[in-house]
MARMARRO-935271 format. One record per residue (C-alpha): residue in one letter; x, y, z. Coordinates in steps of 0.25 Angstrom, whole numbers, plus 5000, padded with zeros to 4 digits. Example, Ala and Ser with C-alpha at 12.3 -4.5 7.8 and 13.67 -1.06 7.14 Angstrom:
MARMARRO-935271
a504949825031;s505549965029;
This chain:
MARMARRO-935271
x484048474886;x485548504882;x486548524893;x487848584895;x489148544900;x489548644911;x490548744909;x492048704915;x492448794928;x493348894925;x494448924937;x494449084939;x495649164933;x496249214945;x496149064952;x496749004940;x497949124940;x498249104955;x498248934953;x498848934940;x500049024947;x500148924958;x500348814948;x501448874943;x502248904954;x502348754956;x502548734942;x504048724948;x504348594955;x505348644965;x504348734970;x503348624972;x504448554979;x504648654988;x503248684991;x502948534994;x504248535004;x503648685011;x502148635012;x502548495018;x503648545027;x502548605038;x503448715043;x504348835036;x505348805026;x506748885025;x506948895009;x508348845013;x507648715018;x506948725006;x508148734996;x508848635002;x507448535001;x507248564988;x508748554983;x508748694977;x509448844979;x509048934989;x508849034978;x507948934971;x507148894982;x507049044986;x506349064972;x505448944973;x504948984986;x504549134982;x503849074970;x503048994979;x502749094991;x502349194979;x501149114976;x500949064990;x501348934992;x502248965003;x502549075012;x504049135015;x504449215026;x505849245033;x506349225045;x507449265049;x508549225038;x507649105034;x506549105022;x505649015029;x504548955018;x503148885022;x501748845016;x500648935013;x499548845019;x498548895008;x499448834997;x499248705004;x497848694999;x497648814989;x498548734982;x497948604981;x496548674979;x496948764967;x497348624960;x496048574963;x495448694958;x495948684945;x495848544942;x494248554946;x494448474958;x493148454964;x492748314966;x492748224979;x494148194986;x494048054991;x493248005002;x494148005014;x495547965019;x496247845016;x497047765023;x496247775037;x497247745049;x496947585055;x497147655069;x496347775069;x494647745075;x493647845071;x492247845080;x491247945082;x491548045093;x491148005108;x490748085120;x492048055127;x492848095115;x492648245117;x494048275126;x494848215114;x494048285104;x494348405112;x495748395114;x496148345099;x495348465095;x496448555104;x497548475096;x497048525084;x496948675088;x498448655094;x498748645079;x498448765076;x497848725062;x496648635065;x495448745069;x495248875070;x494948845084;x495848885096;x495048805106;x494248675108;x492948675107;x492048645118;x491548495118;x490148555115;x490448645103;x490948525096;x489948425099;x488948545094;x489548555081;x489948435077;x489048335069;x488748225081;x488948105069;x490248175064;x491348175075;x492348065074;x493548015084;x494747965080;x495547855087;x496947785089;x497047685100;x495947735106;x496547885109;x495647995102;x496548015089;x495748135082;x494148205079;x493348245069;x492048315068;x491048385057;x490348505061;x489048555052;x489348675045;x487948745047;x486548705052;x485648705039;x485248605034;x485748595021;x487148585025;x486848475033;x487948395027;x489148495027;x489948475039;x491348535043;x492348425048;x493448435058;x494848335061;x495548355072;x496848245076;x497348215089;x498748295091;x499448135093;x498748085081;x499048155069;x499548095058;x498847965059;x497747965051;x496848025062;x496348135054;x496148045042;x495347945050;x494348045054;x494048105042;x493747995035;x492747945047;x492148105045;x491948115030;x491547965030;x490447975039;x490148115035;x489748055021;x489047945026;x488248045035;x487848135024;x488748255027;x489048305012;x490048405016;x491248415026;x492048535026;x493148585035;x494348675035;x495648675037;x496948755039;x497848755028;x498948715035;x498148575040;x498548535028;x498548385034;x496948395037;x496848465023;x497548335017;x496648245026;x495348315021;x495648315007;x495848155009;x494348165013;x493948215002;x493948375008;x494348464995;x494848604999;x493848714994;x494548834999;x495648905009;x494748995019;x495849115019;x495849185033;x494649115038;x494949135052;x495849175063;x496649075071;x497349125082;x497349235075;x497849225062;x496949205049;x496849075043;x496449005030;x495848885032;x495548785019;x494048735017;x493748585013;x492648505010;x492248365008;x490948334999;x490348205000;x490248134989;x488848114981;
């Protein structure tokens, strides 16, 4: 019996056309500069803030910008006399996901997130724990890029949905910090161990490792429980649970464009998963 060695994947044409001209638009270091300082500044930029960050013309950052709005980077728009200059929220993780692409990358990200805070407890959810659940779950709503929800659901719908072994609290000097839950994704038996995930932080403890904590309790216990699949989805513009995720070994495997309407506009929303390890 002979065998043979399986034929290399090949990246279609027009993907390999459409990555290969976002590489090189960045194959300029001022405009890799002045995407870093647009993408992190978390508002619009004026390009005369930008010229003045960056240490160049306003003619020259004028042409930078355009280069970069012309493949969709970032978006421009005028108001009033002002050439104000943000982020296209795809970039952020279409970006990221075509370098992946071409380098194959389909391997397991690591485990789970390090550097676990020393003052954050995680326990499994209690009965009277449902008012804070409730409320943190408005907080994130208030956002405006946490859920396509617009109210909170009943007590009832949640403890209907998500898996009983599956739902963790978060604490900090005994105050409820944060939540997380997995949810199956359909009722047949062979995808028993697939399960949709969802964080959600207290509005008075963001930035402290909350988030982080619960997720390594959730995939940690989802892999000791047999769960071979989590997946969940985010906006683009959470690109602080998008980092956290992909610390849990989460991979992105697509932007949903348009999937929904959220107070009535379409939104995309970015789909990852997290594949236990064999």
């Amino acid at each position: 019996m002979t065998t043979t060695a399986a034929s290399p994947a090949v990246l279609p044409a027009g993907d390999a056309a459409t990555y290969a001209e976002w590489f090189a638009c960045l194959a300029e270091p001022t405009r890799v500069r002045l995407l870093h300082a647009v993408a992190t500044a978390g508002r619009a930029m004026t390009v005369g803030e930008l010229t003045e960050l960056l240490g160049t013309s306003q003619s020259t950052c004028s042409h930078h910008v355009r280069k970069l709005a012309e493949v969709g980077f970032l978006r421009v728009h005028k108001e009033g006399t002002a050439t104000q200059v943000t982020v296209n929220p795809s970039c952020c993780t279409g970006l990221p996901h075509a370098a992946d692409i071409v380098m194959g990358v389909l391997a397991p990200r690591p485990c789970c997130p390090q550097d676990l805070p020393l003052d954050v407890t995680v326990r499994a959810l209690r009965e009277d724990d449902w008012t804070a659940v409730r409320r943190i779950y408005a907080e994130g709503i208030a956002t405006g890029d946490a859920t396509f929800e617009t109210e909170v659901p009943q007590r009832r719908t949640l403890e209907a949905k998500w898996l009983p072994e599956h739902r963790w609290i978060a604490e900090i000097d005994g105050e409820t910090a944060g939540w997380a839950a997995a949810t199956p994704v359909s009722a047949r038996d062979c995808y028993a161990g697939v399960a949709e995930t969802s964080v959600y932080v207290g509005a008075g403890f963001r930035g402290r490792g909350v988030g982080k904590a619960l997720l390594h309790q959730q995939v940690t216990a989802a892999d000791g429980a047999g769960l071979w699949t989590l997946q969940t989805s985010i906006f683009p513009e959470n690109r602080a649970s998008l980092a956290l995720h992909h610390s849990a070994g989460f991979r992105t495997l697509g932007v949903r464009e348009r999937i929904a309407q959220h107070h009535g506009v379409w939104r995309d929303t970015v789909f990852l998963e997290r594949r236990k390890a064999d």
